[in-house]
N, C-alpha and C positions, 0 to 999 in steps of 0.2 A: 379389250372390249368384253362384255360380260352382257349374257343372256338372262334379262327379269321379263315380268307378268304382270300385264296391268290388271286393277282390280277387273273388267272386261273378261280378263282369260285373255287377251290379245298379247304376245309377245315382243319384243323389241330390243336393240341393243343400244348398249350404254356404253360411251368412253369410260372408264373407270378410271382414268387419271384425270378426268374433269370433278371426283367426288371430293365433295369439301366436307360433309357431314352426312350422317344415317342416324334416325331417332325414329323411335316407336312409339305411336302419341294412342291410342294403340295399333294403328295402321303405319305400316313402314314408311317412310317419307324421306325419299335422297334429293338432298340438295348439294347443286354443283358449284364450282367455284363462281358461275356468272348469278348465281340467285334459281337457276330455276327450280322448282321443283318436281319429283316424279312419286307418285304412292305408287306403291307396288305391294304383289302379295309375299315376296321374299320376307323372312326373319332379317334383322340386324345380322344377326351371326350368320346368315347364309350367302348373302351380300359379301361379309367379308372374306368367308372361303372362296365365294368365288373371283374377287380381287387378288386373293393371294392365289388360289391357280391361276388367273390369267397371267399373272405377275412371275410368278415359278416359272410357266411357259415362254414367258419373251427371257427371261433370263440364260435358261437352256441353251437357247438356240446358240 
C-alpha cells in the first residue's frame, strides 16, 4: 500500500499491486488494473519509489 495526495491536499492509500499504469498528461494519473482512475499530486517517478519501497518492505520481512 502506498500513501498519495489528492489534487484537494486530501490523502489516501493505494494498493500498489492494483497499478496497471502512471502517465503525466501534465497531472499524474494512476490507472489500476479494474480501469479506475486516480490524479494525484505525486510525480511519476515518486509513485514509483514509493512502489519499490513498499515492495522492498513486504520482501524484507
Amino acid at each position: 500500500m502506498i500513501n498519495v495526495t489528492r489534487m484537494n491536499d486530501t490523502s489516501y492509500t493505494l494498493n500498489a499491486e492494483l497499478i496497471e499504469m502512471i502517465e503525466e498528461t501534465p497531472d499524474t494519473v494512476i490507472t489500476l488494473v479494474s480501469g479506475k482512475k486516480f490524479i494525484v499530486k505525486e510525480t511519476r517517478e515518486q509513485i514509483i519509489r514509493l512502489v519499490e519501497e513498499y515492495k522492498r518492505h513486504i520482501f524484507i520481512r
